[in-house]
N, C-alpha and C positions, 0 to 999 in steps of 0.2 A: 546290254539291253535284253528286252524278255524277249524268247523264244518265239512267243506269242504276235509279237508284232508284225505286220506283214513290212517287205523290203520297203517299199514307198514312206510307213508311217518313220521308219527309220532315217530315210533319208531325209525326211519334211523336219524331223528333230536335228539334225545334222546340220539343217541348215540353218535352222533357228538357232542354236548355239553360237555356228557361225559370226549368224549377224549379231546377236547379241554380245559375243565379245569385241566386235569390229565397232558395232556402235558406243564402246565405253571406250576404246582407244582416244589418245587425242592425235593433232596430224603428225610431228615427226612419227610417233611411233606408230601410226595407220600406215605412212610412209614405207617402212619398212617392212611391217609384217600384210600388208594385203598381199605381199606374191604368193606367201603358202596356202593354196588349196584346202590341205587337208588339218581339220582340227589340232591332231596332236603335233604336228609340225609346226604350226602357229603359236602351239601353248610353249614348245621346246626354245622357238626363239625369243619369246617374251621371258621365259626365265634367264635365257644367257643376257638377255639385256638386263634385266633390273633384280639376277637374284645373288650377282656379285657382293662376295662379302667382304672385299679390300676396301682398306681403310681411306685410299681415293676416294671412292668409288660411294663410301658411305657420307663421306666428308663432304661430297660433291650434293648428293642429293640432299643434304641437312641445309647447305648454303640455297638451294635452290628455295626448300621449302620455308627457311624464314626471310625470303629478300618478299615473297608475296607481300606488296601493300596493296592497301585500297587505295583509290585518288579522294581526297578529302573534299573535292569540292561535289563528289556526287553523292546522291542520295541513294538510300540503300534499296530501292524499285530501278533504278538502273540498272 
């Protein structure tokens, strides 16, 4: 961060980062990572969760992401 900034405007970005990654989680993983306080602690546990590169791990999240269906009987404004 610049030099420039006074401690407050830093801390007001801090938090807005913050929330903005909290607000893109969904709940298990809000679940988990709300107890870290501080940003790069938060970012640290989100990698060990999701930047596994075993072949489980990959396998798992590919089944996840093609079991998503729609429900046919709704329309797509639902």
């Amino acid at each position: 961060m610049s030099m420039s900034m006074s401690q407050k405007e830093k801390s007001d970005i801090i938090n807005k980062v913050w929330s903005g990654i909290i607000l893109c989680l969904g709940d298990k993983t809000l679940r988990v990572v709300t107890k870290e306080k501080i940003i790069v602690l938060m970012w640290v546990k989100l990698e060990s969760l999701y930047m596994i590169k075993s072949l489980a791990h990959i396998l798992c999240l590919k089944e996840q992401f093609y079991s998503f269906r729609m429900i046919e009987l709704r329309t797509m404004v639902e």
